[in-house]
C-alpha positions as CSV (number, residue, x, y, z in Angstrom):
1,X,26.0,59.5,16.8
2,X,23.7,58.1,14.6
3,X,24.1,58.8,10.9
4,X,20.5,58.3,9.7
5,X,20.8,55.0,8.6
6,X,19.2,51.8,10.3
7,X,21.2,49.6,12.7
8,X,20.6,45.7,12.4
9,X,20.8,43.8,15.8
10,X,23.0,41.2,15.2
11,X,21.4,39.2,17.7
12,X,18.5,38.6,15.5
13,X,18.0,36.6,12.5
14,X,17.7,38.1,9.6
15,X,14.3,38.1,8.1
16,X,15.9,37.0,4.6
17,X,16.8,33.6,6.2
18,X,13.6,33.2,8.0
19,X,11.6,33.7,5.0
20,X,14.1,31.6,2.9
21,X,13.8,28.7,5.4
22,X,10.0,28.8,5.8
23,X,10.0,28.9,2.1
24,X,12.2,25.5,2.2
25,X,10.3,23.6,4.9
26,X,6.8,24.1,2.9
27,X,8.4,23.2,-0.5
28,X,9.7,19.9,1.2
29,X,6.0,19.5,2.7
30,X,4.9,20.0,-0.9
31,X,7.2,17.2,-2.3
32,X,6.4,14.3,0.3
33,X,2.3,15.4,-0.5
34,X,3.3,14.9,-4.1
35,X,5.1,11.6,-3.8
36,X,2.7,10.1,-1.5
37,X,-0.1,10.6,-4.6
38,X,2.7,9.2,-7.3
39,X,2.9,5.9,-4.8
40,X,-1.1,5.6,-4.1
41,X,-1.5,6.0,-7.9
42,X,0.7,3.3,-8.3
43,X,-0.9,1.0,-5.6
44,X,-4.5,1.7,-7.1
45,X,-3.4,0.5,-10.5
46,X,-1.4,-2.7,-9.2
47,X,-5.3,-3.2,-7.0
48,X,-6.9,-2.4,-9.8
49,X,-5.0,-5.1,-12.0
50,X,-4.9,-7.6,-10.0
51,X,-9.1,-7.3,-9.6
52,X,-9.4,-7.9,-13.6
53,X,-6.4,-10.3,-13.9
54,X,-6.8,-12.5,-11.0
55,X,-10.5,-11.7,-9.7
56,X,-8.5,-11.4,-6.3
57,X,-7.7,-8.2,-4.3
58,X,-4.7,-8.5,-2.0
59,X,-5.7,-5.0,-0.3
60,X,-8.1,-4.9,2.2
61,X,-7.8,-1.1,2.6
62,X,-5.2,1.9,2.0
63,X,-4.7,5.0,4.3
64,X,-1.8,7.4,4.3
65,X,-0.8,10.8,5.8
66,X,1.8,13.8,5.5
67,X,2.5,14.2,9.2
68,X,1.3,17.7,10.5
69,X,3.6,20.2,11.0
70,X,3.2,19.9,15.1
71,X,4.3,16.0,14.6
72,X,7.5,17.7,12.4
73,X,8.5,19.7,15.0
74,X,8.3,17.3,18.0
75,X,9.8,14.5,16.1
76,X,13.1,16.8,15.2
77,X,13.4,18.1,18.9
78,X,13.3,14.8,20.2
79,X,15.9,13.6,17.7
80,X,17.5,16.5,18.1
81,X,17.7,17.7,13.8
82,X,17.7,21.0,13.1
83,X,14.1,22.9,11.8
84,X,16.3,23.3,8.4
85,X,14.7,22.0,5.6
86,X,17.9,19.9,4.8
87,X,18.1,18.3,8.1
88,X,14.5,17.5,8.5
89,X,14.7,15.4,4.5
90,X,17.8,13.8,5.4
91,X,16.5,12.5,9.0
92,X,13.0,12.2,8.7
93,X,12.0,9.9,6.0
94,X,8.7,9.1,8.0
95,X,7.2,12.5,6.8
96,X,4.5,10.9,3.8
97,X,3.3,7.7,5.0
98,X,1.0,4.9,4.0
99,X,-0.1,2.1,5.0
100,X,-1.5,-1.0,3.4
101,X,-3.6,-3.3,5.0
102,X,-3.3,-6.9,3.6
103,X,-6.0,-9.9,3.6
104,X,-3.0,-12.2,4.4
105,X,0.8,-12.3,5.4
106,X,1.5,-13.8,1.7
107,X,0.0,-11.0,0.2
108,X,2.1,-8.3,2.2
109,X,5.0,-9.7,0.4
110,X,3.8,-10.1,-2.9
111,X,3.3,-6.1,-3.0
112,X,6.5,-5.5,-1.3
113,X,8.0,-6.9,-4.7
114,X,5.7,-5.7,-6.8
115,X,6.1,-2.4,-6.1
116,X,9.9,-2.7,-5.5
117,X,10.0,-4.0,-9.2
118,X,8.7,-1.0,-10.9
119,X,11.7,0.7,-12.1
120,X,11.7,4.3,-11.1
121,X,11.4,3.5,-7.2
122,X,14.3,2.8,-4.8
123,X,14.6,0.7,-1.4
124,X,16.3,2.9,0.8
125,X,15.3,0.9,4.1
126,X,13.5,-2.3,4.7
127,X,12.7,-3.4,8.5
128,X,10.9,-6.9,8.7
129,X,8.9,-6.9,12.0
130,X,6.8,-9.6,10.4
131,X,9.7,-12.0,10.5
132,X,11.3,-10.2,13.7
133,X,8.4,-8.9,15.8
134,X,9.5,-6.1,18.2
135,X,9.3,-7.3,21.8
136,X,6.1,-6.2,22.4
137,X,4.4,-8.3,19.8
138,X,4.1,-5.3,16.9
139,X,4.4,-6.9,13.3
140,X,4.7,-5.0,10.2
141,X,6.8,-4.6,7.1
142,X,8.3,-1.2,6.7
143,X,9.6,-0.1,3.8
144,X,11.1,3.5,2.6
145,X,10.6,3.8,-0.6
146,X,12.3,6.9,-3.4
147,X,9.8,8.1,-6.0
148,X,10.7,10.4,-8.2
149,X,8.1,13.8,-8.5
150,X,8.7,15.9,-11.5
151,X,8.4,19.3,-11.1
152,X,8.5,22.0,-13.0
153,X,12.4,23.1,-12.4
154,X,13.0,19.1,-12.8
155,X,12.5,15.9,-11.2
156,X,13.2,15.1,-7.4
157,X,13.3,12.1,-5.6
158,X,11.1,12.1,-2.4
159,X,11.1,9.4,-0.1
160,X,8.1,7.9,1.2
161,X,7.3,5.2,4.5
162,X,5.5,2.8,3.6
163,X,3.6,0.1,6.0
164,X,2.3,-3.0,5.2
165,X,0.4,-5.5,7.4
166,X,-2.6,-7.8,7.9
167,X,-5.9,-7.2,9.6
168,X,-5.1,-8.7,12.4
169,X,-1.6,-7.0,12.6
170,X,-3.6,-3.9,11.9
171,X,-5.8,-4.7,14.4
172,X,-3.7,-5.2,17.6
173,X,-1.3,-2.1,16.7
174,X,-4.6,-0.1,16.8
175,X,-5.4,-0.9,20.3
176,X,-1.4,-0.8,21.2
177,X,-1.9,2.7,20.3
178,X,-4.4,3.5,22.0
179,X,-3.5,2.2,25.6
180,X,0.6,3.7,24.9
181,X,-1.2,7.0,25.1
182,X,1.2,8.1,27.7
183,X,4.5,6.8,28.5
184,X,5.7,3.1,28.5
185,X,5.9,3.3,32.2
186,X,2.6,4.7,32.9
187,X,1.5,1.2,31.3
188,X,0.5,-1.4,34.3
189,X,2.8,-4.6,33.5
190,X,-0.2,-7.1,33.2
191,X,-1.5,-4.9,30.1
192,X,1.8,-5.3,28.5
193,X,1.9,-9.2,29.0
194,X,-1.7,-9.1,27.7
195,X,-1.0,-7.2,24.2
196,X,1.8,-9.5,24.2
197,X,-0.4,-12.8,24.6
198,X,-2.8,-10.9,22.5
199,X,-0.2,-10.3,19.0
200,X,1.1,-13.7,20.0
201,X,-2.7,-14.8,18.9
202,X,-2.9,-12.6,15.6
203,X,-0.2,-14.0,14.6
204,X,-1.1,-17.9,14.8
205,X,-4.9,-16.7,13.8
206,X,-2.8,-15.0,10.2
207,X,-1.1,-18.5,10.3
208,X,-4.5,-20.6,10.3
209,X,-6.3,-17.9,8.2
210,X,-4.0,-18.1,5.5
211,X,-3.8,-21.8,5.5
212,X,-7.6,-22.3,5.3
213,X,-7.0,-19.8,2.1
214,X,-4.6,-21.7,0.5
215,X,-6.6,-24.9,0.5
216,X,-10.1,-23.3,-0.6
217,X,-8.0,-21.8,-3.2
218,X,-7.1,-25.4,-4.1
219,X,-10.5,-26.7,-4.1
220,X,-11.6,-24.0,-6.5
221,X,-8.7,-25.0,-8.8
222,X,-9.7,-28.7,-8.6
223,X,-13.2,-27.7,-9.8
224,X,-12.2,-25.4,-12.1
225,X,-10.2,-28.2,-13.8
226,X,-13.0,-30.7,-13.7
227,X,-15.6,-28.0,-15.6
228,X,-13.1,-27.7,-18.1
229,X,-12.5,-31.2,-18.3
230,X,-16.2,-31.7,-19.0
231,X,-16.8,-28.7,-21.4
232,X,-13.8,-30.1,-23.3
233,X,-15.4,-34.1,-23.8
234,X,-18.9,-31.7,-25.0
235,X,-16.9,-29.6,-27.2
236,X,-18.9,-31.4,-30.5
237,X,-22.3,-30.2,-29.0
238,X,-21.6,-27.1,-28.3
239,X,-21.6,-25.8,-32.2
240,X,-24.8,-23.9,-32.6
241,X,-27.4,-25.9,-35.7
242,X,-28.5,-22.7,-37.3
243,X,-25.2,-20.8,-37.1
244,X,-22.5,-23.3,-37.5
245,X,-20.3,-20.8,-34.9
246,X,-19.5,-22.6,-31.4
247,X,-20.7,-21.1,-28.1
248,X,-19.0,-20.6,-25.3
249,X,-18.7,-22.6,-22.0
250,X,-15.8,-21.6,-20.8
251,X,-16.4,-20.4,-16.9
252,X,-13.8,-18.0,-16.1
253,X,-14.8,-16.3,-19.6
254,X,-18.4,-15.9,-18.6
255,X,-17.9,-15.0,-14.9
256,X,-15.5,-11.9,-17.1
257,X,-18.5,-11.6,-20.0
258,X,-21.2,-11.1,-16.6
259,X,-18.9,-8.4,-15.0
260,X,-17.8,-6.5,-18.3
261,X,-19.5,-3.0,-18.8
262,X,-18.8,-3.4,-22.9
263,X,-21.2,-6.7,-23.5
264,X,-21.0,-5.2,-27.3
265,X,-17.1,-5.6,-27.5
266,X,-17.2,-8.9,-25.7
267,X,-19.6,-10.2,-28.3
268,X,-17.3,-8.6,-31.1
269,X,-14.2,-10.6,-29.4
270,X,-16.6,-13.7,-29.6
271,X,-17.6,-13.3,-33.2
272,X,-13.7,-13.0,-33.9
273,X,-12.9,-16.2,-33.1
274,X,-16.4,-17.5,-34.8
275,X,-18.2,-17.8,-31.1
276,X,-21.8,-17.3,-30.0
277,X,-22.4,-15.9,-25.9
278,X,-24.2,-18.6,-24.4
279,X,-28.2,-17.8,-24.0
280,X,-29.5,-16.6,-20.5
């Protein structure tokens, strides 16, 4: 007989742990958004360095993603993880991603350790596909990375994918994408030997691209050396008659001077060391 009071059907879940896991799963979703913008801040101040300090960007372009909640789902079915928010930040350290798109295969590495030598992140997994292509031709460097986010009940480590490749890897993986649409078998065999040939080719073009770099970059330093060379031998005629203070020749300097928004304080830095900007 019933007494009044209200039966729970233990064959459903309880509403208490449904709300508690949803709770869980978008906190997590919360975190990776929040370490992907502490690892993009930290990539546009090593761009943005590197642009004053060398007058040489290593980045061609940046993109990144917190996979949708649809690509969450398949990804732990397929893997078979429990939809706990434990099991899906333990297996699936893929969730924030970003990728970063390099001018050469030199300059993939060189972020790798600059950002791996900042203090406060942690390799958790590096996989060299650069150095070891996959059979099919893809090259990349993939790195997980731990940042730490600090929130307000304290700080938590989130860990972050992070891709980094040329243009012309870039390229070809774009157009692999795009013809693996569907399954691997639903591929004819004469496209697969084509993408093949076809990263074979990016790869010897990144080979020749970067070579022709390195000696342009050569050249420049050769020149560079001989306009200082020059400016030092003219050194006694470059002390201004009427002011007594010396002016300056000095190219890099100027080329800085030219694409400074403060000419005041560059003139103020010039006057401290008893130098005149050269005249227009």
């Amino acid at each position: 007989m019933a007494d009044g009071n209200e039966m729970t059907d233990p064959t459903k879940p309880d509403p208490n742990e449904i709300y508690d896991r949803l709770t869980r799963i978008r906190h997590l979703l919360m975190t990776r958004e929040f370490g992907l913008q502490e690892i993009l801040t930290k990539i546009d101040i090593l761009r943005s360095e590197f642009q004053y300090s060398h007058d040489y960007n290593p980045i061609e372009h940046v993109s990144s993603r917190v996979k949708s909640l649809d690509s969450i789902i398949s990804k732990a079915h397929r893997k078979g993880v429990p939809f706990t928010a434990e099991d899906i930040g333990t297996n699936l350290l893929d969730i924030a991603g970003i990728r970063l798109t390099c001018s050469f295969v030199s300059d993939t590495y060189t972020m790798r350790d600059l950002l791996l030598s900042q203090s406060d992140l942690t390799l958790i997994r590096e996989r060299d596909y650069i150095k070891d292509p996959k059979p099919n031709g893809y090259q990349s460097l993939h790195l997980i990375i731990e940042v730490p986010v600090f929130l307000a009940e304290g700080p938590e480590r989130v860990p972050v994918e992070i891709q980094l490749r040329t243009v012309a890897m870039d390229f070809w993986a774009s157009l692999e994408h795009k013809i693996h649409y569907k399954d691997d078998s639903d591929v004819p065999r004469h496209l697969t030997d084509a993408l093949k040939l076809a990263a074979d080719m990016s790869s010897s073009l990144d080979v020749s691209m970067e070579r022709i770099h390195k000696e342009i970059l050569e050249l420049h330093a050769k020149e560079e050396a001989a306009r200082s060379g020059s400016n030092d031998e003219q050194a006694d005629d470059s002390t201004s008659p009427s002011t007594g203070t010396r002016r300056l020749h000095h190219p890099v300097a100027q080329r800085q001077a030219m694409s400074d928004d403060s000419q005041e304080l560059f003139q103020a830095v010039l006057e401290s060391f008893g130098m005149s900007r050269p005249q227009e």
